[in-house]
C-alpha positions, 0 to 999 in steps of 0.5 A, spaced: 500 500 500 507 511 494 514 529 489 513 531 498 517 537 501 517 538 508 513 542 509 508 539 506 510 534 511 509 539 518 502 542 515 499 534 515 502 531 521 495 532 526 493 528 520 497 524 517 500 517 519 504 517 525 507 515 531 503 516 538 511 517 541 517 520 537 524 518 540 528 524 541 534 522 536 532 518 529 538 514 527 540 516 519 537 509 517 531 504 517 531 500 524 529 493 523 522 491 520 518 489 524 517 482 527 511 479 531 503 479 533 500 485 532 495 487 537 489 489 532 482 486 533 482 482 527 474 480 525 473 472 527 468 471 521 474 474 516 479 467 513 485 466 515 489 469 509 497 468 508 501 474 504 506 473 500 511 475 493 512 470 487 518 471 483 517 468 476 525 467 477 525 467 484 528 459 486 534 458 482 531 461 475 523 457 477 519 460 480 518 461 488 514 464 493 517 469 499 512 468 505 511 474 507 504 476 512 499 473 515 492 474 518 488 468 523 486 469 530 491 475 529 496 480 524 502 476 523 510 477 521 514 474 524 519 469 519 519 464 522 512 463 525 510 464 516 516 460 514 513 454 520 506 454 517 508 453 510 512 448 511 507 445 515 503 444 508 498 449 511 498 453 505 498 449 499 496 454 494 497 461 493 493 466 487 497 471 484 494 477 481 496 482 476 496 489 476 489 490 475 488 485 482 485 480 478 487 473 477 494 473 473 497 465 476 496 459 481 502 457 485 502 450 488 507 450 494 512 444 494 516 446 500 520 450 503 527 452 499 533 456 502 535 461 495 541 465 500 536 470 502 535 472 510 528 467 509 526 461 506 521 461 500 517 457 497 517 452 491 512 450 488 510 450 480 506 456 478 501 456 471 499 462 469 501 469 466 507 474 469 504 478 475 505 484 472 499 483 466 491 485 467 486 481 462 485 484 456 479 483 451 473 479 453 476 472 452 478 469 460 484 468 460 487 474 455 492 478 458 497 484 457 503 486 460 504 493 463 511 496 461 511 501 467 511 494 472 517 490 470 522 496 472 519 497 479 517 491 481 522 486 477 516 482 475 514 480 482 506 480 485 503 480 491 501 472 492 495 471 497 494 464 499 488 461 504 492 458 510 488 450 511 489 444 514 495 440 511 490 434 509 486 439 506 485 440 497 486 447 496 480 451 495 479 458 489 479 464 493 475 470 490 478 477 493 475 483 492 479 489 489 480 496 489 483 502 487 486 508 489 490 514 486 494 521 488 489 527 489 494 532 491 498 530 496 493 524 499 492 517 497 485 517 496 481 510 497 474 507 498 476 503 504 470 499 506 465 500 499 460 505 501 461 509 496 466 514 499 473 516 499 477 516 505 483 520 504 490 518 507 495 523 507 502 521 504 507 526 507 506 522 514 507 515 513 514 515 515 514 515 524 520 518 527 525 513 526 524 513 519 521 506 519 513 505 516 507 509 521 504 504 526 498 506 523 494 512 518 488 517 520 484 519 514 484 526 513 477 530 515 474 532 509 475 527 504 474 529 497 479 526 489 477 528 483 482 523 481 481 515 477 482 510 481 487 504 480 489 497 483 496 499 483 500 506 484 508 507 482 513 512 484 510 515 489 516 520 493 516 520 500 520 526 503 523 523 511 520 528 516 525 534 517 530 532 524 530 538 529 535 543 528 537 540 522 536 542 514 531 538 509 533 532 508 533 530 500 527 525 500 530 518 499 523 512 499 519 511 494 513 508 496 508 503 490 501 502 492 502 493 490 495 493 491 488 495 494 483 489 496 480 485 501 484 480 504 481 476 509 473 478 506 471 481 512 468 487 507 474 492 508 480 493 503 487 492 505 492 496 503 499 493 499 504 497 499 512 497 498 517 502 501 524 503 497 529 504 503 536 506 500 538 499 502 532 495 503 525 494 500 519 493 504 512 490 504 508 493 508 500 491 509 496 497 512 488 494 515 482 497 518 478 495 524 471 498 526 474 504 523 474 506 516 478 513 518 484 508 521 489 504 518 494 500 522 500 497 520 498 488 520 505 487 518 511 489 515 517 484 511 523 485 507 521 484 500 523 478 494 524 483 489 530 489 490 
């Protein structure tokens, strides 16, 4: 789920993403990703759902899947307890999806592969089109490729896979997606399909430690007059300013991977991918109760460089 000045950044911040507490000196760098279970009420009738990034040439040249997030009694990003559950043959299947968030691929999974990484991923056989294609023309299955998304993305898509019993074939999985779009500085998205925009400030979606917000407030008023997309790219965030210190040149760029219901609870999650200086991250933003706050469900370090 994204040029940003400073002082855009200062007149967005009561409304902006961000931090309840702010240390007093950030470091130069991104810290570590997050890592753990998120205490965010999660709706127990909404389908336990695992995140992930396939790679067409992700595993030596084959195609593999990097576990990244999942969703079941609660938000989780910890390695190791993803990297357990597929290896346990909990998610035998993951669906790809194109630029425009409908189905690209299916990935059945194998087993887990060590590739040199700092996590293992998921090897598997893949059938179906580049994930950086949408549907053309009213023959099913008749795909384009979109020039734009190979260069941002090396060709990797978000994977979405519903975690089952082992013993269990795996089902389809139908999400619902939706779009968003920059109007001036605010992202603007429908985030629970009530026909209204909800409208999130960019400029604050970096905390005081230069990491992903914990969580995003929708401005008061929320208007666009922009056109929705499933995906957004090259979106330039400029860091928060540090005090006594000159305006730093802005150095993350932030793609919107996708806007879609993961977990069938009626509210659209948020994909994005934040391009650090040294690293790549995925980040998942969710809604509760309330559609004028996202929280941030999980955050992992990307496939793709």
């Amino acid at each position: 789920m994204r040029v940003l000045i400073a002082s855009i950044v200062a007149a967005s911040a009561s409304a902006a993403c961000g931090p309840a507490v702010k240390p007093p000196e950030p470091p130069a760098e991104p810290g570590p990703v997050n890592q753990g279970v998120k205490q965010i009420k999660v709706d127990p009738t909404g389908r336990s759902v695992m995140i992930g990034e396939m790679c067409p040439q992700g595993a030596g040249g084959r195609p593999a899947v990097s576990p990244l997030i999942m969703r079941g009694v609660g938000w989780n990003d910890s390695q190791a307890d993803v990297a357990a559950t597929v290896e346990r043959g909990s998610v035998p299947r993951f669906f790809v999806l194109g630029v425009d968030g409908k189905q690209a691929g299916i990935f059945d999974t194998l087993g887990l592969v060590e590739v040199g990484i700092n996590q293992p991923v998921a090897s598997g056989t893949y059938v179906g089109a580049s994930p950086c294609t949408y549907a053309v023309g009213g023959k099913s299955g008749d795909r384009a490729e979109d020039p734009k998304c190979g260069p941002v993305t090396r060709g990797c898509g978000i994977a979405v896979g519903e975690i089952a019993r082992s013993d269990e074939a795996a089902a389809t999985l139908k999400l619902d997606a939706g779009g968003a779009c920059m109007s001036g500085t605010e992202l603007a998205i429908d985030i629970d399909n009530d026909g209204r925009i909800e409208s999130f400030p960019l400029a604050g979606a970096l905390d005081g430690i230069r990491a992903p917000a914990q969580e995003c407030l929708a401005s008061p008023s929320s208007t666009a007059t922009c056109t929705p997309t499933y995906q957004l790219y090259n979106l330039t965030l400029a860091p928060e300013p540090r005090p006594g210190k000159s305006v730093e040149k802005a150095t993350v760029m932030v793609d919107v991977l996708g806007v879609v219901d993961l977990d069938g609870d009626g509210r659209k999650e948020l994909v994005l991918a934040m391009r650090f200086p040294t690293v790549r991250t995925i980040v998942v933003y969710t809604s509760t109760e309330n559609s004028q706050r996202l929280e941030m469900a999980g955050e992992a370090t990307s496939f793709a460089k």
